[in-house]
C-alpha positions as CSV (number, residue, x, y, z in Angstrom):
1,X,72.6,115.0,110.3
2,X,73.8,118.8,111.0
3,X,76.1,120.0,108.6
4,X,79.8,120.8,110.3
5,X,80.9,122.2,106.7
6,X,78.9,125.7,105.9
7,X,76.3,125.4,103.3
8,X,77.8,128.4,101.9
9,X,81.2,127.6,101.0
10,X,81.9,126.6,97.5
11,X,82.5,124.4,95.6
12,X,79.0,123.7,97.5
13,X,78.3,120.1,95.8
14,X,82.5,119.4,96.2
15,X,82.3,120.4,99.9
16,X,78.8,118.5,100.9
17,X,79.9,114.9,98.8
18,X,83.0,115.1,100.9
19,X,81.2,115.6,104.5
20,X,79.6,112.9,103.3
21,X,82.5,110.5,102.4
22,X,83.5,111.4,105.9
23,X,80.5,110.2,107.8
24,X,81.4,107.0,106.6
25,X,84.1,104.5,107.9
26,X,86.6,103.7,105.7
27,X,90.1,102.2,107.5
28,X,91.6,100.0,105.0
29,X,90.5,96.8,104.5
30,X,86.6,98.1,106.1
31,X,85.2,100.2,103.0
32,X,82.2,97.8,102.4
33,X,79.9,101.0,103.5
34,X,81.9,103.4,101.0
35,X,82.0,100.9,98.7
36,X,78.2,100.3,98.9
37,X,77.8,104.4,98.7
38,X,79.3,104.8,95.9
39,X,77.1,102.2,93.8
40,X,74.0,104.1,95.3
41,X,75.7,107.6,94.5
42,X,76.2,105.7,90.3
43,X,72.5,105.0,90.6
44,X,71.0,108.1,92.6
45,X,72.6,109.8,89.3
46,X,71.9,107.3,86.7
47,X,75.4,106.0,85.8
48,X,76.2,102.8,85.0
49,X,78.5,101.3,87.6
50,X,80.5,98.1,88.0
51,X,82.2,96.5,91.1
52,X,84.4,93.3,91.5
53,X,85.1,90.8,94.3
54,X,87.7,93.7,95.7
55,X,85.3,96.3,96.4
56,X,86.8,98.3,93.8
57,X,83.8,100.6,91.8
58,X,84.2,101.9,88.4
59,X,81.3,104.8,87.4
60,X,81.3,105.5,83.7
61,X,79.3,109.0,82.1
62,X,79.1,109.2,78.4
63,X,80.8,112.6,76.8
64,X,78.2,115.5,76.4
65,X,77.2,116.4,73.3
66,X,80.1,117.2,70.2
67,X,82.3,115.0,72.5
68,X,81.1,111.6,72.4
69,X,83.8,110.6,70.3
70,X,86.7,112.2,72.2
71,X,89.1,110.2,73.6
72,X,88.1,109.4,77.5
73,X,89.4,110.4,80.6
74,X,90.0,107.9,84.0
75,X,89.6,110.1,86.9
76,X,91.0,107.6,89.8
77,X,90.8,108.1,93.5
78,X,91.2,106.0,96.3
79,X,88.1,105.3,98.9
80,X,90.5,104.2,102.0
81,X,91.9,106.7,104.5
82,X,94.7,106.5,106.8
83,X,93.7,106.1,110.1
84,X,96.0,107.9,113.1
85,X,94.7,109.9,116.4
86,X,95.5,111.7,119.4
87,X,96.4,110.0,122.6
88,X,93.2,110.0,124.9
89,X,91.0,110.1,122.0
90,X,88.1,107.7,122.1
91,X,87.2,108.0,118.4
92,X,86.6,104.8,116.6
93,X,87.5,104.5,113.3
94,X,85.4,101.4,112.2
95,X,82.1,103.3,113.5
96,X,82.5,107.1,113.8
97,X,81.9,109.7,112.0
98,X,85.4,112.0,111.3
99,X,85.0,115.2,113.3
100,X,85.3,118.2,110.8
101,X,86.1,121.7,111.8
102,X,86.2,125.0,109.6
103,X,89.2,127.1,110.6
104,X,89.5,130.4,108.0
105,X,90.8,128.8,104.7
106,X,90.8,125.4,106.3
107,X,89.1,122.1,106.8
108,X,90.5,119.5,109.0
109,X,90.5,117.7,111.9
110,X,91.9,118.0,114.9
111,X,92.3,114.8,117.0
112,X,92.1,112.4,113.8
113,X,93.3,112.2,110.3
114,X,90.8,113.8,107.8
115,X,90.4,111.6,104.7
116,X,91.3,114.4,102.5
117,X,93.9,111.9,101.0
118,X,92.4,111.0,98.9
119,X,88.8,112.2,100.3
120,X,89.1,115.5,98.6
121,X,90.1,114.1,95.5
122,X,87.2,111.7,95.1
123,X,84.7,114.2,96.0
124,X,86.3,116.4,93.1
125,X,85.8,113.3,90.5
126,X,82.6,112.8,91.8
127,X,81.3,116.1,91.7
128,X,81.8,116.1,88.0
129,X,79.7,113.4,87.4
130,X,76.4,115.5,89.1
131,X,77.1,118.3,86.6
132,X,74.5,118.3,83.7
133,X,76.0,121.2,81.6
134,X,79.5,121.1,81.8
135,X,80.8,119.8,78.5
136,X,83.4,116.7,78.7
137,X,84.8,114.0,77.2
138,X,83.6,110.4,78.0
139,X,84.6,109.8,81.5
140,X,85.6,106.8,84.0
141,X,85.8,107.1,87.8
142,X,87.6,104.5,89.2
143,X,87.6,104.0,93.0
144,X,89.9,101.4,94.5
145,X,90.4,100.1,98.2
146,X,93.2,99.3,100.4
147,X,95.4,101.8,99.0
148,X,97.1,102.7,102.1
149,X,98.3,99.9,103.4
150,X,99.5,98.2,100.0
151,X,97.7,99.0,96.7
152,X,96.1,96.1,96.7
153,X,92.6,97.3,95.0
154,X,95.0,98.9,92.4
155,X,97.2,95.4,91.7
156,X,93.8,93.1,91.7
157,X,92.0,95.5,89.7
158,X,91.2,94.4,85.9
159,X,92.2,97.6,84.1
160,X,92.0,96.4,80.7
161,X,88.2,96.9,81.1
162,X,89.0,100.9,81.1
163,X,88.8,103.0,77.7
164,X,90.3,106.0,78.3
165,X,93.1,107.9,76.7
166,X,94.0,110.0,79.5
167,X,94.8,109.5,83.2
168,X,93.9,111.3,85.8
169,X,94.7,110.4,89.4
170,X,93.3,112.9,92.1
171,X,95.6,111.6,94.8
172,X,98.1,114.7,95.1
173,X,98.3,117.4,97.6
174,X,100.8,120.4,96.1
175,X,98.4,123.1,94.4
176,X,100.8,123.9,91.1
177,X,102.9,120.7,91.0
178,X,101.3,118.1,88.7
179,X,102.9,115.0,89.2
180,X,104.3,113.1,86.6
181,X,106.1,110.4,88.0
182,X,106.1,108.4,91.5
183,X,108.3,106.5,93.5
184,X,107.8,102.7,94.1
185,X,109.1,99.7,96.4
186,X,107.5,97.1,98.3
187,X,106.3,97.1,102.1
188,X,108.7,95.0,103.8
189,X,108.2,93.7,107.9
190,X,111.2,91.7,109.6
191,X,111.0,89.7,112.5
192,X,113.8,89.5,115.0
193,X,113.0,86.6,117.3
194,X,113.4,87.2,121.0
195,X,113.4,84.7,124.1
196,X,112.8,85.8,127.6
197,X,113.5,85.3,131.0
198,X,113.5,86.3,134.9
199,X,114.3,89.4,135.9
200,X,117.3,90.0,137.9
201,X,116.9,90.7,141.8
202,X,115.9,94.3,142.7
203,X,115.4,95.4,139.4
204,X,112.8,98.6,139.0
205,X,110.5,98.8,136.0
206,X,110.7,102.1,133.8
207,X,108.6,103.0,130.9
208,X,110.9,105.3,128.5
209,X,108.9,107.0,125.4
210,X,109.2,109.5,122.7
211,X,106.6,111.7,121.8
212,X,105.4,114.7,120.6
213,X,106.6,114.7,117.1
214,X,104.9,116.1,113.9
215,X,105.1,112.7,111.9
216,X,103.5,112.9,108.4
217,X,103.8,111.0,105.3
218,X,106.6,108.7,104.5
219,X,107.1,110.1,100.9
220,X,105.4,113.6,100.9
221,X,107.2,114.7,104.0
222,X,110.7,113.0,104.7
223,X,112.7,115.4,103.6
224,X,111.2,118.2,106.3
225,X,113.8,117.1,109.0
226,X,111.0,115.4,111.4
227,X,112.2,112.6,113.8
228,X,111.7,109.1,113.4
229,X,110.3,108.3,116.7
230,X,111.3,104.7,116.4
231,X,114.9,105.5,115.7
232,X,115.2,108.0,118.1
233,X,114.0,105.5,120.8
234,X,116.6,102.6,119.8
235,X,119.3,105.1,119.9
236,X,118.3,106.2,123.3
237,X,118.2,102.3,124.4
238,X,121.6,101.7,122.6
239,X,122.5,104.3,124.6
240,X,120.5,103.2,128.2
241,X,122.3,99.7,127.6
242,X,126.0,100.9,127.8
243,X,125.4,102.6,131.3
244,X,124.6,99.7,133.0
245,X,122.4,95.9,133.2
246,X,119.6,97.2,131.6
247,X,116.9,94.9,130.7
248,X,113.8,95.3,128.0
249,X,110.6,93.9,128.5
250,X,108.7,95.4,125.6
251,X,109.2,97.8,122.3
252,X,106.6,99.5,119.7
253,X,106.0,102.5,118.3
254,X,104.5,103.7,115.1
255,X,100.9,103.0,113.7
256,X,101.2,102.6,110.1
257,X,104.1,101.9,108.0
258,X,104.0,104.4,105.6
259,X,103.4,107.1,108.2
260,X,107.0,108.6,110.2
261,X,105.9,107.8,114.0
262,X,105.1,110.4,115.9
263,X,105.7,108.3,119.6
264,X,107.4,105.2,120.4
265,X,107.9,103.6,123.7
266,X,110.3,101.1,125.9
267,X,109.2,99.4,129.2
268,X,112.8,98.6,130.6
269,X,114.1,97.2,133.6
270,X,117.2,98.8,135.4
271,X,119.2,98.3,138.8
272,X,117.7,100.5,141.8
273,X,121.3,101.8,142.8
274,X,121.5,103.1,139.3
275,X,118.8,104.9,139.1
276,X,120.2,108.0,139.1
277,X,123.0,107.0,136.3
278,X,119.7,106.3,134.1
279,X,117.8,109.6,134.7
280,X,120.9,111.3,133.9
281,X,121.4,109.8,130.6
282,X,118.1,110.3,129.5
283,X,118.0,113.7,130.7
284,X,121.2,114.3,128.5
285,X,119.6,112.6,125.4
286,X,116.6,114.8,125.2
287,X,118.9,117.9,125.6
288,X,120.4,116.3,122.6
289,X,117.3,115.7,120.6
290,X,115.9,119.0,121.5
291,X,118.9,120.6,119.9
292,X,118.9,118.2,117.1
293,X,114.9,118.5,116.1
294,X,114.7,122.0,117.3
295,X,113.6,123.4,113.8
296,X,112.0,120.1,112.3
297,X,110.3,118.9,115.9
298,X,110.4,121.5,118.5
299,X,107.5,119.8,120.4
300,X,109.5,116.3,121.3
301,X,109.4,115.0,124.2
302,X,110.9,112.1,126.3
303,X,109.9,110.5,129.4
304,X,111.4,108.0,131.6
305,X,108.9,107.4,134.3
306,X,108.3,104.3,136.9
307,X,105.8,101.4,135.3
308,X,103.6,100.3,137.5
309,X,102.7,97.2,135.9
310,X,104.0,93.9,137.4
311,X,106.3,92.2,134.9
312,X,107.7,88.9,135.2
313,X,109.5,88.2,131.9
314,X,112.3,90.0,130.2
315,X,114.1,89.5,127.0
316,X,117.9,87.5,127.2
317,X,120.5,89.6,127.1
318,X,121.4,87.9,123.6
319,X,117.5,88.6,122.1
320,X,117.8,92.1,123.6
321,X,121.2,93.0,121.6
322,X,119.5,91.4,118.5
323,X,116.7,93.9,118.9
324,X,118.5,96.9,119.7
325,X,121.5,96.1,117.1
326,X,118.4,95.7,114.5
327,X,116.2,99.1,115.4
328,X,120.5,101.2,115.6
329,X,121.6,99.5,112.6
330,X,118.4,99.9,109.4
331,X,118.3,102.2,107.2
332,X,115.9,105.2,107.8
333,X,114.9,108.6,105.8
334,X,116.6,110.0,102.4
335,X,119.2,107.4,101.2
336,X,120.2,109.8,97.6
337,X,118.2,112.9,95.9
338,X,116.9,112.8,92.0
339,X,120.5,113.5,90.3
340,X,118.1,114.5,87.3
341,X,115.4,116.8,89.5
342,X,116.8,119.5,92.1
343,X,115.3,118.9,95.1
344,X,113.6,115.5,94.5
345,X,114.0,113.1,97.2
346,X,115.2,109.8,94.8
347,X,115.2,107.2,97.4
348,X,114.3,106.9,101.2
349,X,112.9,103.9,103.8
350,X,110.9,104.6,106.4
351,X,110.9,102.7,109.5
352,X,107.4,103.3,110.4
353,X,106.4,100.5,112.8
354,X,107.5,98.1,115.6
355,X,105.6,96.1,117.7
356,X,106.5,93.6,120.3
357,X,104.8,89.9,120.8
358,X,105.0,86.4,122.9
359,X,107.9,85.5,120.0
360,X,109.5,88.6,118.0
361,X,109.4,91.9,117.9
362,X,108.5,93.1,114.0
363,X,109.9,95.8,112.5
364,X,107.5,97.3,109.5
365,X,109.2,99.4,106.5
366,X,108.2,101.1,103.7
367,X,110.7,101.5,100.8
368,X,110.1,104.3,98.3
369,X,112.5,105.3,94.7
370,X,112.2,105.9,91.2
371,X,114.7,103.8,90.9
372,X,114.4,99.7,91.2
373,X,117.6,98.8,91.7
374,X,117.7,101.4,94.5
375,X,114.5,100.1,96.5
376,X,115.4,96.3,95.7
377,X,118.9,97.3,97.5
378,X,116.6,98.6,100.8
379,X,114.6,95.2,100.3
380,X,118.3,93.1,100.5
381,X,119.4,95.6,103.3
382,X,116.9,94.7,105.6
383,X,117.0,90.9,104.9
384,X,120.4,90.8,105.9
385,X,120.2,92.5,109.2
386,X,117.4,90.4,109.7
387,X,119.2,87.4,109.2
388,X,122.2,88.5,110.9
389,X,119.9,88.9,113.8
390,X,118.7,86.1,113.8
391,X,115.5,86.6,112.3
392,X,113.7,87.1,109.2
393,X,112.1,89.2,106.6
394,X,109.2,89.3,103.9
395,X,107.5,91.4,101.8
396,X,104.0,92.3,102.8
397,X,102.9,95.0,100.3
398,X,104.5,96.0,97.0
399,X,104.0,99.4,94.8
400,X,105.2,99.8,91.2
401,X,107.4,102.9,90.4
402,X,105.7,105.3,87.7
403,X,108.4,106.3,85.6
404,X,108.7,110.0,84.4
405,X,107.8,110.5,81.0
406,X,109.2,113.6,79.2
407,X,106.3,114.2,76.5
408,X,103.2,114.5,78.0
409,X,100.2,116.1,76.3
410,X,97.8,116.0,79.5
411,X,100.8,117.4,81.3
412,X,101.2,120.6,79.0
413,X,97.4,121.1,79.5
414,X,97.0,121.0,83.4
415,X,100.2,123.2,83.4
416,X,98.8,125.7,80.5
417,X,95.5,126.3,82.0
418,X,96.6,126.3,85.9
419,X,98.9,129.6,84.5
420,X,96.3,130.9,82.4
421,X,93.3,131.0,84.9
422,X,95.3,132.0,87.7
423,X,98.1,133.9,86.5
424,X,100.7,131.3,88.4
425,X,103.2,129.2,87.5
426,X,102.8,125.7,87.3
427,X,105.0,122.5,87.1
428,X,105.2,119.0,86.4
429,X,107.5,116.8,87.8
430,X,107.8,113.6,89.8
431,X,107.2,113.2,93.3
432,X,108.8,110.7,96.1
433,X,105.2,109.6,97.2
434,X,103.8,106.2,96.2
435,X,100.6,106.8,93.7
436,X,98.8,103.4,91.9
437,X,99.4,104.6,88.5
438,X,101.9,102.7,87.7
439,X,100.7,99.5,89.0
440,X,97.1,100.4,87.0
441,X,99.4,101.6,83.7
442,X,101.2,98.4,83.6
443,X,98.1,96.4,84.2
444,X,95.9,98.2,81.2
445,X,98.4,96.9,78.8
446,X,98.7,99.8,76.7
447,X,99.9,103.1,76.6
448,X,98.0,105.9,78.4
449,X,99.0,109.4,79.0
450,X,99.0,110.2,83.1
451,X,99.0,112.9,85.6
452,X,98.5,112.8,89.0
453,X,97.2,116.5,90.6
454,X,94.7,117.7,93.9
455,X,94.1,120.5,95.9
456,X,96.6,122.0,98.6
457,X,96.5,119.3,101.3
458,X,98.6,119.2,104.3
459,X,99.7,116.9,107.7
460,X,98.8,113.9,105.8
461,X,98.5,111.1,108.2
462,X,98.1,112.5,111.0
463,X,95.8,114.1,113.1
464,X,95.4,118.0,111.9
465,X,95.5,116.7,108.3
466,X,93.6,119.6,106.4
467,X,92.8,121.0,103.2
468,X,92.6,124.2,101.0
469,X,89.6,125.7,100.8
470,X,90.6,128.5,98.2
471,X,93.0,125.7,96.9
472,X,89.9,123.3,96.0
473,X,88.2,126.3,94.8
474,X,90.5,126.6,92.5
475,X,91.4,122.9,91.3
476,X,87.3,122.8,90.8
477,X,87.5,125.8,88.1
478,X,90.8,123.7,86.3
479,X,89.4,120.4,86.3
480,X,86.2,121.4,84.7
481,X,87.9,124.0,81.9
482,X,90.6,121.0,81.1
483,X,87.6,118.2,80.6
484,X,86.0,121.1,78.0
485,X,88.8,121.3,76.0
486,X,89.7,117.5,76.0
């Protein structure tokens, strides 16, 4: 198969595992073909390899010579990738290769999300283990699955079985900031029931949407001042309902949970004489959200256009309030900032799907903090609401909070050789993203010391996700001169 990413550009092994990775489906929950590449890639390079019911792989490499005997390093990716496109794309994510493109110092693409996270990271761990004179401890890759959707490779993974001192996750995307802490909370979905009826006489059908916005990650990027499209479109309907007898026949928005929603959409049914009354308000609202968003999404967009579809069943008045005072009322974006870091988000939910079937409409958030307390307090939120609507809640997926350690000898290293090879300051702190280090830490059952660093990586799931070339240049040099002085 032709090469999209130039022979030329180093790190050249880096660069060409990772256009492979990303000829290979890997959606969550489908990574049987990564999973069965990586066992050849162990044995293509003679490394002993293990993999359990999960799909999970584990390569180990003995330490070169002099450094057998040094304590080993876990370098821990994930093989899953977030999967989000562009409307009108026909790109199939269970079959199809991802479309690369090379655009100056970056590599991304444009109607999907790349895999960089944690792509790139892998194909840094793995390029380590091709290399035949660079010294290094003993080493252990671990590779998990599902990741995305709810760290459940990380949680049913046997970690006592790994021997290394030090940690190494490879699943962050500021160059400089070596993470040292994540935020945790559990996945939680809520289901508001909803019955339907008739429409009333000489109703007209209107599909409303919002669209258009930048989205991103639900840790990395919630404090950038991006809309929430599925907030934005339940305040719009809060605000449709009070103008007249407004009727819903459908809601959804959002693809993944831990993703802010770029679009969301209503199909409503309103009065023909007030028409007019409806357009207007809309009209008003996205002169309101234009101002609003103007610096964080200055691309939004919202629609109110006829739907052409026939519909024959709308929601009751009383399952429509329950739905609307539901998607108004929850919590969304930074509840408190890190009293102990400036400019650390501490605690924030993210209301990243809704989707409407024969019987509820289900409302998907993630919950994210350093803090348990703080997270369990989202969890209690939403189960209330829930049951004041009427309806219900459970908890789907759950992450463990990795808490910040202030003594950290891999830390000092990362930081100390970043500065000294490229004459820039470096960091470590914690981060408001969800990593599996804590949920692999607790389940080793010892102490081990942990980091969490990658390459410059950027629009994380969503389509235009790209990396640093320069960036993974330079993350290539670090990783190999801190495994020589391990």
């Amino acid at each position: 198969m032709e090469r999209m990413i130039p022979k030329d550009l180093e790190p050249q092994i880096v660069l060409e595992i990772f256009e492979e990775i990303s000829r290979i489906p890997r959606a969550s929950g489908h990574e049987e073909e990564i999973s069965d590449w990586l066992m050849a890639f162990a044995d293509k390079y003679h490394l002993s390899s293990v993999r359990d019911k999960k799909g999970n792989v584990l390569i180990r490499k003995p330490g070169t010579p002099g450094k057998e005997d040094h304590p080993g390093v876990i370098l821990q990716s994930h093989m899953d990738m977030v999967c989000e496109k562009i409307k009108g794309s026909a790109h199939n994510f269970l079959k199809d290769p991802i479309q690369i493109t090379v655009e100056g110092d970056k590599i991304m693409a444009k109607e999907t999300t790349l895999g960089a996270d944690n792509g790139i990271g892998l194909a840094l761990s793995l390029a380590i283990l091709t290399l035949e004179d660079a010294p290094h401890p003993p080493l252990e890759v671990l590779v998990t699955v599902d990741e995305e959707i709810g760290l459940t490779g990380a949680e049913e993974f046997d970690a006592s079985q790994l021997t290394g001192n030090y940690f190494v996750n490879m699943d962050s995307a500021d160059e400089g900031i070596f993470v040292a802490g994540s935020a945790g909370g559990p996945t939680i979905s809520a289901d508001i029931p909803v019955t339907r009826k008739t429409p009333e006489a000489e109703q007209e059908a209107y599909r409303l949407s919002i669209d258009g916005l930048l989205g991103g990650h639900s840790g990395e990027d919630i404090h950038r001042h991006r809309g929430n499209a599925n907030k934005l479109l339940f305040r719009l309907l809060d605000a449709l309902e009070r103008k007249g007898d407004m009727e819903l026949v459908s809601v959804q928005g959002g693809m993944a949970g831990n993703a802010i929603p770029r679009s969301a959409e209503a199909v409503v049914m309103i009065p023909a004489k007030d028409k007019q009354t409806f357009l207007d308000e809309v009209e008003r609202y996205y002169g309101i959200y234009k101002e609003e968003y103007r610096v964080g999404d200055p691309d939004l967009i919202v629609t109110f256009e006829p739907w052409e579809e026939a519909v024959s069943e709308v929601f009751t008045k009383e399952a429509m309030d329950r739905v609307i005072d539901f998607g108004v009322f929850c919590e969304n974006g930074i509840l408190r900032m890190c009293p102990d870091v400036e400019g650390v988000v501490e605690s924030s939910n993210n209301l990243g799907c809704v989707t409407t079937d024969d019987e509820k409409v289900t409302f998907v958030f993630v919950t994210r903090s350093f803090v348990e307390s703080m997270y369990q307090t989202m969890v209690l939120n939403i189960d209330r609401l829930a049951r004041n609507a009427g309806g219900s809640s459970h908890k789907d997926y759950d992450c463990l909070e990795w808490a910040y350690e202030p003594e950290s000898e891999i830390r000092d290293l990362f930081v100390e050789v970043y500065q000294e090879l490229f004459h820039k300051k470096a960091k470590g702190i914690p981060v408001h993203t969800g990593l599996e280090c804590g949920i692999i830490a607790k389940n080793m059952g010892r102490k081990v010391d942990m980091i969490s660093i990658g390459p410059e990586t950027k629009e994380l799931h969503k389509p235009g996700e790209w990396f640093s070339i320069s960036s993974t240049q330079r993350y290539w040099k670090l990783l190999q001169e801190v495994l020589k002085r391990l």
